[in-house]
N, C-alpha and C positions, 0 to 999 in steps of 0.2 A: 243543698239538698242531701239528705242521707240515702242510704238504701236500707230495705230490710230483708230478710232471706227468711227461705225453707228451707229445709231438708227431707228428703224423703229416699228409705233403705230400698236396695233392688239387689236380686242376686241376677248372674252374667253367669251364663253356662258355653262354653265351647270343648268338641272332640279334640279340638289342635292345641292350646296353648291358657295359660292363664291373660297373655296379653291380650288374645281373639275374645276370653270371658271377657274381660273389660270391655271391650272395643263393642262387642254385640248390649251388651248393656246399656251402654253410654246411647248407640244408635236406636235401643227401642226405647227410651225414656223422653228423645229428645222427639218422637213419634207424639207423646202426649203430654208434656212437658215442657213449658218455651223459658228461655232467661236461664240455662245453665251455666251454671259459671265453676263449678270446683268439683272435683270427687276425692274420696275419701277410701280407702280400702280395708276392709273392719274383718276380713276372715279370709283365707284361702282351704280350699280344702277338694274333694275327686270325690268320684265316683271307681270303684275298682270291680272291672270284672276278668274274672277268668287269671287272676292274680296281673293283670294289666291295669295302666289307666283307662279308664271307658269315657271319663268327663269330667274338666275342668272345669270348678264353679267358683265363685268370687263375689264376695257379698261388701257393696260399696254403699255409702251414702255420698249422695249428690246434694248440692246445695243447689238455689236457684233464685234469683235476683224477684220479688213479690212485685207485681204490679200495682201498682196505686192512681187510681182516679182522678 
């Protein structure tokens, strides 16, 4: 039996770290999303205020294992 997959892009925002972006990602995708299996990290990039960082965002694609009937 094979598998087949999706993907689908999410961006991951945290005040603390690009790791916490990830990690808050991964946890609200897998809220509506079941069978993840891989992520992919396609962009890092902030938010700056007040010549500080304000927020760390990170735009991944997730993979996830298709259910089949």
């Amino acid at each position: 039996m094979s598998n087949t997959y999706k993907m689908v892009t999410v961006v991951g925002t945290s005040t603390q770290s690009y790791d916490a972006a990830i990690a808050n990602a991964l946890s609200d995708a897998t809220a509506t999303v079941r069978n993840l299996s891989w992520f992919e990290v396609q962009e890092q990039r902030g938010r700056i205020v007040d010549g500080k960082v304000a927020e760390y965002q990170i735009k991944l694609q997730i993979g996830f294992r298709v259910e089949v009937p």
